[in-house]
VEXGULUM-835619 format. One record per atom (N, C-alpha, C): residue in three letters; x, y, z. Coordinates in steps of 0.2 Angstrom, whole numbers, plus 5000, padded with zeros to 4 digits. Atoms other than C-alpha are relative to their C-alpha. Layout:
N
ALAXYZ
...
END
This chain:
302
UNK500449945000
UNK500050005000
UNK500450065000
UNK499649925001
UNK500750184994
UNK499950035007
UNK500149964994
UNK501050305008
UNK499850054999
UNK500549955002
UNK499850435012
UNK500550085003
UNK499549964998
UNK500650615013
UNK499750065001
UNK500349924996
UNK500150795022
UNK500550035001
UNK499449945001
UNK501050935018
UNK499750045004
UNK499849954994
UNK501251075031
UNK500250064995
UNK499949935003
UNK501451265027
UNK500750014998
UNK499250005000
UNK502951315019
UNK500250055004
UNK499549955000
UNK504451405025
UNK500750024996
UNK499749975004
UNK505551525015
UNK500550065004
UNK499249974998
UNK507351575016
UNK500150074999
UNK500049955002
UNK507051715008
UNK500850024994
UNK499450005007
UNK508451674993
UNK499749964996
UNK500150065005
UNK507351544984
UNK499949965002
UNK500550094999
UNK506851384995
UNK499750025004
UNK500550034994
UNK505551345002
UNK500049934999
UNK499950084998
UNK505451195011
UNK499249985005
UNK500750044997
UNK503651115017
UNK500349955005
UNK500250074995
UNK503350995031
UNK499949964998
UNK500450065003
UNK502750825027
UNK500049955007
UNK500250074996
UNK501950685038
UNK499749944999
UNK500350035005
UNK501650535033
UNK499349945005
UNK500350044996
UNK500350415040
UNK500249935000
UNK499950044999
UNK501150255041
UNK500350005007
UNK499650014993
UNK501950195058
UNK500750014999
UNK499149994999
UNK503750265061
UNK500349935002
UNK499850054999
UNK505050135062
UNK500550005004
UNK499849984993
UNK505950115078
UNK500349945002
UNK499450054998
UNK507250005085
UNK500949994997
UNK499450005006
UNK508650075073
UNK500550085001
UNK499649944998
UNK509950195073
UNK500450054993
UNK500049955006
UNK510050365062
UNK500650035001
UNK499349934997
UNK511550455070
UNK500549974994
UNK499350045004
UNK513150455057
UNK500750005005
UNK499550024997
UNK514250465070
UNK500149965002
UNK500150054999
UNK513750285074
UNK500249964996
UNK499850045006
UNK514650215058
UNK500750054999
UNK499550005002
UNK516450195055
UNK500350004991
UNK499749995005
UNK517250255038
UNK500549994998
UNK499249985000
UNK518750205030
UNK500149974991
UNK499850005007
UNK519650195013
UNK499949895000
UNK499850085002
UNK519449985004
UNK500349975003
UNK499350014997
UNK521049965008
UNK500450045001
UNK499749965000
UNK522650035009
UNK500150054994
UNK500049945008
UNK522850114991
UNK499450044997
UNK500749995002
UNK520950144989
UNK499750004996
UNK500250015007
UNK519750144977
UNK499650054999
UNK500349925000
UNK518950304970
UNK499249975001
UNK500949994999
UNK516950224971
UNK499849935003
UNK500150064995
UNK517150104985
UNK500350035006
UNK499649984991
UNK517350135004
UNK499749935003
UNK500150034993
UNK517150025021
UNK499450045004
UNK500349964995
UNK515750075032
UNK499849945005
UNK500050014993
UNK515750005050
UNK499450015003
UNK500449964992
UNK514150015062
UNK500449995005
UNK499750004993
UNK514950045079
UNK499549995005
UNK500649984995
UNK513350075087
UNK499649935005
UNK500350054997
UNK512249945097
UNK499449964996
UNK500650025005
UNK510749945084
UNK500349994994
UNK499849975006
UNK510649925068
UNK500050064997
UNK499949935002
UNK510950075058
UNK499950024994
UNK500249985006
UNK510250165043
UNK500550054997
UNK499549965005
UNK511550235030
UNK499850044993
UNK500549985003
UNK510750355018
UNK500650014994
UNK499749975006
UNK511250404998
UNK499950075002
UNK499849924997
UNK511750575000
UNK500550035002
UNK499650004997
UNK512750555012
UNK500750025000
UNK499550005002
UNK514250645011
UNK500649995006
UNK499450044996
UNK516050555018
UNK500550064999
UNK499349975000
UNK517650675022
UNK500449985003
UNK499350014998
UNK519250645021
UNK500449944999
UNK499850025002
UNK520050505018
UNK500650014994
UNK499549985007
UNK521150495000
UNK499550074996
UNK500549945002
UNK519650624994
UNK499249985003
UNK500849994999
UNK517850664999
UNK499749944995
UNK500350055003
UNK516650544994
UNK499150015000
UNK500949994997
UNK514550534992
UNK499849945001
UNK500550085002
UNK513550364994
UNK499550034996
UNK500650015009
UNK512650334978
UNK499449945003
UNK500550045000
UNK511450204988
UNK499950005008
UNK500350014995
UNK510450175003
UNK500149955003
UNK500050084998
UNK510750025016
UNK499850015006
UNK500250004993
UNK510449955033
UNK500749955001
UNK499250014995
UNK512049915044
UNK499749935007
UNK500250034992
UNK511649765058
UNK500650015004
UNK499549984993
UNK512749795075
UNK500449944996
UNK499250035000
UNK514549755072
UNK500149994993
UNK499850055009
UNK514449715051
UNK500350084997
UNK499849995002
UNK515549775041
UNK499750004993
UNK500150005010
UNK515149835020
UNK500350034996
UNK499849925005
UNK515849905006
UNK499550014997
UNK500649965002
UNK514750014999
UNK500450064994
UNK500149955006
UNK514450114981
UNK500250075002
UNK500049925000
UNK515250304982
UNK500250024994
UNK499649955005
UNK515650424969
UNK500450065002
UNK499649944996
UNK517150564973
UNK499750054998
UNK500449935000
UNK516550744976
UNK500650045000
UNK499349974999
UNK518450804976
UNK500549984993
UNK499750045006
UNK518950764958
UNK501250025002
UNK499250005001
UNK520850864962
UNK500549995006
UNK499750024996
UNK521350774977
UNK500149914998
UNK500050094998
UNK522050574979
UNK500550005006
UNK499450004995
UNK523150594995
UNK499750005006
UNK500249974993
UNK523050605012
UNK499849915003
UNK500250054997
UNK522650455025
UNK499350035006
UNK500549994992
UNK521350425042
UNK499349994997
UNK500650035005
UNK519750385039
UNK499450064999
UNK500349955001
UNK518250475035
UNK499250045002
UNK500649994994
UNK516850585045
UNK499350024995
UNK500549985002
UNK515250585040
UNK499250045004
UNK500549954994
UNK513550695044
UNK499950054999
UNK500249945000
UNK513950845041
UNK499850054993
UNK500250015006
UNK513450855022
UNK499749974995
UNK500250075006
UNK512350795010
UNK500050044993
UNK499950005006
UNK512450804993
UNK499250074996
UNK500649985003
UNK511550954982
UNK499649954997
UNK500550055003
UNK510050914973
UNK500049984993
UNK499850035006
UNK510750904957
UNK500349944998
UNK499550054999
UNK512150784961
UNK499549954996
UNK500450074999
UNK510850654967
UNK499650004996
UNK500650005007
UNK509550704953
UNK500449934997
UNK499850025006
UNK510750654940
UNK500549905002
UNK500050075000
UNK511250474950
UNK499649955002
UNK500650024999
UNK509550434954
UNK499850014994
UNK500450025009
UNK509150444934
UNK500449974998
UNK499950055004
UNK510550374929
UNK500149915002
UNK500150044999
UNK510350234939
UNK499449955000
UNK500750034999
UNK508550214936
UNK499849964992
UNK499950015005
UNK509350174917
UNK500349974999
UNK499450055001
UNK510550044922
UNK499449914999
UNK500750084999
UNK509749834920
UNK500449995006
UNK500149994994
UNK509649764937
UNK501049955001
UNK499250054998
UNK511549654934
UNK500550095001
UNK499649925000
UNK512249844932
UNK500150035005
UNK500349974993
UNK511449934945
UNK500549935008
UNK499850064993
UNK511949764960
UNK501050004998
UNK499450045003
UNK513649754951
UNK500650045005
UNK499449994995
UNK515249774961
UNK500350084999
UNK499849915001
UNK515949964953
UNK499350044997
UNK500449975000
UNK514150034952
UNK500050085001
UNK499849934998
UNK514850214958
UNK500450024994
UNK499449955006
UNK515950224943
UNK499250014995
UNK500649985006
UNK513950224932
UNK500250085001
UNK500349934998
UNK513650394940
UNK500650055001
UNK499549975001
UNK515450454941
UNK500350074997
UNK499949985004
UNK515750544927
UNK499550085000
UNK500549954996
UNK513950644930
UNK500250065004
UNK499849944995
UNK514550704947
UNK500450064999
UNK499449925001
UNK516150814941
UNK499750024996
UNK500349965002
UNK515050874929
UNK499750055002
UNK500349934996
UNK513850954939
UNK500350035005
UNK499449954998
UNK515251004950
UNK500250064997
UNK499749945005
UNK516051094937
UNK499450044998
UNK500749965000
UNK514151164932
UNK500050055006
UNK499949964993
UNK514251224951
UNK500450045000
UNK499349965000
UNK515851304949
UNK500050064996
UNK500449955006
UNK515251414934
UNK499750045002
UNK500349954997
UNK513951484944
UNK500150035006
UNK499849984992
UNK514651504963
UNK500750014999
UNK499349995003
UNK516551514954
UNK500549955002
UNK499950054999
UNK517751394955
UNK500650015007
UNK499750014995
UNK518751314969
UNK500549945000
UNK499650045001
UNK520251224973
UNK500049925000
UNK500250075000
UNK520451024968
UNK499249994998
UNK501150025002
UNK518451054961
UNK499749975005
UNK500550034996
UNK517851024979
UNK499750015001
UNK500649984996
UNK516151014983
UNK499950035006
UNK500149984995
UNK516351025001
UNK500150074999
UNK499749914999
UNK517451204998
UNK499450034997
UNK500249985002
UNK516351254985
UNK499250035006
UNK500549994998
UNK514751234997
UNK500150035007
UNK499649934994
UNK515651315014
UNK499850074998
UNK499949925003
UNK516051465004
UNK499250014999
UNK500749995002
UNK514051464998
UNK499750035007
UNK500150014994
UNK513651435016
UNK500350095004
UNK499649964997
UNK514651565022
UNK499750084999
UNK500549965003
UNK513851695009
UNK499350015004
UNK500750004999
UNK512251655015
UNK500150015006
UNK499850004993
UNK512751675033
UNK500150085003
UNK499849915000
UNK513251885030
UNK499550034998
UNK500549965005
UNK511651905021
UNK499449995005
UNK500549994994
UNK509951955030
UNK499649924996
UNK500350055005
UNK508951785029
UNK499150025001
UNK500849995001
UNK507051755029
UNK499949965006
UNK500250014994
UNK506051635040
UNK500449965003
UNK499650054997
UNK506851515053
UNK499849924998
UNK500250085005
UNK506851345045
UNK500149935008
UNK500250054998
UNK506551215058
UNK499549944999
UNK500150065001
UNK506051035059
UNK499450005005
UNK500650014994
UNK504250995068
UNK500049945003
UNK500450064994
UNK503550865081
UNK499749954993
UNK500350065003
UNK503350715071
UNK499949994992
UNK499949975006
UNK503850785054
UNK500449924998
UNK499650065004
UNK504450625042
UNK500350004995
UNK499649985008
UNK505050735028
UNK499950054998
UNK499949935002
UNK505150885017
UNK499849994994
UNK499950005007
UNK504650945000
UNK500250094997
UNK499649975002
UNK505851054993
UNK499850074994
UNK500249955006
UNK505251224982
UNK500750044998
UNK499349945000
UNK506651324974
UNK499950064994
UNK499949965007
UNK506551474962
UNK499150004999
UNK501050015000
UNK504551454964
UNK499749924998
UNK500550065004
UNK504351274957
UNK500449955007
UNK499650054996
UNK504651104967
UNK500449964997
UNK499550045002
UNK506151014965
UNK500149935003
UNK499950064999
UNK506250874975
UNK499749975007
UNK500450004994
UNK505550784991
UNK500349945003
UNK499750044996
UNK506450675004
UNK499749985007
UNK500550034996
UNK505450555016
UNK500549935004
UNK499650054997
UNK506050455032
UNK499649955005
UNK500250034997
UNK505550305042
UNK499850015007
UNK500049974995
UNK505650405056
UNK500350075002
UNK499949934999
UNK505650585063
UNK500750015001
UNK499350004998
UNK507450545072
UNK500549994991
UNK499650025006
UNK508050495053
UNK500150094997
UNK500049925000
UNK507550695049
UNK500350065002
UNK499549954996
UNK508350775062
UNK500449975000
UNK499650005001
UNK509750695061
UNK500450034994
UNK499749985006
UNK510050745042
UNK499750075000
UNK500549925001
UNK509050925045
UNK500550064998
UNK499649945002
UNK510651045044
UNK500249984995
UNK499850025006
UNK511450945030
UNK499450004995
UNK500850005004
UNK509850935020
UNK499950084998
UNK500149935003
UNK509551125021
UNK500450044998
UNK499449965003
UNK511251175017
UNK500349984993
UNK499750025008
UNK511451065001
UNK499150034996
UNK500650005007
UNK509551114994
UNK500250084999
UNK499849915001
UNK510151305000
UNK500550034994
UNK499350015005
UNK511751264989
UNK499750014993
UNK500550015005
UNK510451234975
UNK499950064999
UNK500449945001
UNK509451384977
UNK500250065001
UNK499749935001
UNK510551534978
UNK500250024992
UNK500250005009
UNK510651534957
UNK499549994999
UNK500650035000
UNK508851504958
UNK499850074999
UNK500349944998
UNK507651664956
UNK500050005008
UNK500149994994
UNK507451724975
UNK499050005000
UNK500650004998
UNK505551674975
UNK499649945003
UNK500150024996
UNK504551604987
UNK499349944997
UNK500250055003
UNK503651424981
UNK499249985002
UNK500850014995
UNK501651424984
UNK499749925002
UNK500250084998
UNK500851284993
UNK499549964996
UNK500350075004
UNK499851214980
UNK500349964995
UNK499650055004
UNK501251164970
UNK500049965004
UNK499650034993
UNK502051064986
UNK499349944999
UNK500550045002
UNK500150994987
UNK499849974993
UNK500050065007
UNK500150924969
UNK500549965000
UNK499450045000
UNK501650884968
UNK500049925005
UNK500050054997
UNK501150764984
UNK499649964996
UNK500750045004
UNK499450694975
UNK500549974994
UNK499850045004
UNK500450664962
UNK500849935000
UNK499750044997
UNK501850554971
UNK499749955002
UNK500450064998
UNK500550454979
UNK500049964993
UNK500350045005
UNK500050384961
UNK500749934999
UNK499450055004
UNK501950314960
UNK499949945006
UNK499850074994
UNK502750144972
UNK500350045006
UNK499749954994
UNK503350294985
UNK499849955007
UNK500250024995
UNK503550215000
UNK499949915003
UNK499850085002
UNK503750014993
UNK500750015000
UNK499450045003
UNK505449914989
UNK500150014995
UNK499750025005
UNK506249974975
UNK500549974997
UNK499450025004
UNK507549874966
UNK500550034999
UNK499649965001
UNK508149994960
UNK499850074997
UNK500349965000
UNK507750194957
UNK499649984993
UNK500349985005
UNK506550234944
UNK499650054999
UNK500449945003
UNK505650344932
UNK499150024999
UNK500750025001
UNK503750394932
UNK499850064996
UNK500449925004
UNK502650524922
UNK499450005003
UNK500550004999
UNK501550584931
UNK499550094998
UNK500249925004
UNK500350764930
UNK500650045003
UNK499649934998
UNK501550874938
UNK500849994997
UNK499549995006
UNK502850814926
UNK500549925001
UNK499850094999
UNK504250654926
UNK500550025005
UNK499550034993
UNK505050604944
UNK500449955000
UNK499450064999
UNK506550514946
UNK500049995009
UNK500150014994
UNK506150404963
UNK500549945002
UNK499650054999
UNK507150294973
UNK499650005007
UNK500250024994
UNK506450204988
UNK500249945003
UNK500150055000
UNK506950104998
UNK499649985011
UNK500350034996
UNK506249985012
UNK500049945003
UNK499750074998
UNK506349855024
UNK499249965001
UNK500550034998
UNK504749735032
UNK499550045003
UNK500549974995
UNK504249845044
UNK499950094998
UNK500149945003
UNK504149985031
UNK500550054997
UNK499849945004
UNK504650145022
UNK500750045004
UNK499549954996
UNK506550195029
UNK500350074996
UNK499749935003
UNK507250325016
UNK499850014993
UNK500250005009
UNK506250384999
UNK500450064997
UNK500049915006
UNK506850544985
UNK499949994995
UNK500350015006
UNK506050584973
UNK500150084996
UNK499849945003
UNK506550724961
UNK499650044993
UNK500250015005
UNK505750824948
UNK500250014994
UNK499549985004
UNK506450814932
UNK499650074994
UNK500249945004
UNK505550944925
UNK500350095004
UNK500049964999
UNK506151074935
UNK500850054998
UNK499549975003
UNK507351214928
UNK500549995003
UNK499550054995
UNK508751164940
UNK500249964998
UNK499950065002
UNK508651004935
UNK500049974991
UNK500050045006
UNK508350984917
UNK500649994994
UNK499550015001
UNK509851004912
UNK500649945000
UNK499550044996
UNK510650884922
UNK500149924993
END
């Protein structure tokens, strides 16, 4: 059964995003652990491999590791390109693409948490992944599909916020950060009581909308989330995104598998135009959805 979704009033940066609430009414899932400081990070091995890392739970639960999620430090910065579940003490290598195309150096492992990935990035590896056959997609260098993409819209970023050294996302997004930080803002952007997700306006249309098994899954990712769609939305018109898009854009998500086990991402055409979704899920339900629109001038490019 699709998950049913209730958008909340938006708030606006006053540069370009607005971000809605969303609640979803299925049961939260609970016995799991969302913190990223509960998972150890570290290079393959000793020489590295640029779309392969180690990730460790440390923690006592098991522990949900999201796509997005961006790893620092090691030989280079890194993103997870897929979604998983960690049981206490297991060890996996996992799918990443580099966000540091002019670094290979450096040791120690890598801290994650404090960034996710703009919504470009992840558009353009959620579509190309929802374009791969299912042996491609499972396949051992899956990170190298989507590779190639990333530096692209890196460098598209760089063009517009100007460039930075080693082509780093994180530098680039800092400095953004930073901008945004000296400038007057708009409303205060918080997370509500029992909120399970966002949907993303930027430049007046919606772009994208991300959905968690549980409210702890959202406040954990709440600052990194606002500051990569922020990333997005300062090349955006500075206009404020009305709530009846937000609510179409929801009615028209429900018609997709939003909130099922996807295999692997895919494409839908619905009225509010064609969504690249990616879901995934365990027994006891909906841990981590994104869904992208690709109609939206942000993204069409991509």
């Amino acid at each position: 059964m699709n998950e049913r979704i209730h958008v909340g009033q938006g708030l606006y940066d006053g540069h370009g995003m607005t971000i809605f609430p969303v609640w979803l009414e299925s049961a939260p899932i609970s016995g799991y652990c969302w913190k990223p400081k509960h998972i150890a990070v570290s290079e393959l091995n000793e020489d590295g491999v640029v779309n392969a890392l180690t990730v460790r739970n440390t923690g006592s639960r098991p522990h949900f590791v999201l796509e997005g999620d961006i790893f620092e430090g090691g030989r280079q910065n890194r993103v997870l390109t897929r979604s998983l579940v960690l049981a206490h003490g297991e060890s996996r290598e996992v799918p990443v693409a580099c966000v540091e195309e002019g670094r290979w150096s450096g040791a120690g492992a890598h801290v994650g948490g404090r960034r996710r990935a703009p919504i470009g990035v992840r558009y353009g590896m959620t579509r190309t992944y929802s374009r791969l056959n299912s042996m491609d997609y499972s396949g051992w260098d899956a990170g190298t599909r989507v590779q190639g993409h990333v530096w692209d819209r890196i460098r598209q970023h760089e063009q517009q916020m100007g460039p930075v050294s080693g082509h780093s996302l994180i530098e680039s997004m800092d400095r953004m950060e930073s901008q945004f930080l000296n400038e007057e803002s708009g409303e205060s952007l918080r997370s509500l009581p029992g909120q399970r997700g966002v949907i993303i306006g930027i430049g007046g249309y919606i772009a994208t909308a991300e959905f968690f098994g549980h409210e702890d899954g959202l406040t954990s990712r709440w600052d990194a989330l606002v500051t990569a769609a922020r990333y997005e939305s300062m090349a955006a018109p500075h206009r404020r995104t009305p709530g009846w898009a937000a609510r179409d854009f929801a009615r028209s998500l429900e018609l997709t598998p939003f909130g099922e086990e996807l295999a692997q991402p895919e494409e839908f055409n619905t009225p509010v135009g064609p969504l690249a979704l990616s879901s995934f899920s365990i027994a006891l339900g909906l841990v981590h959805a994104t869904v992208f629109n690709g109609a939206h001038p942000a993204l069409a490019g991509v």
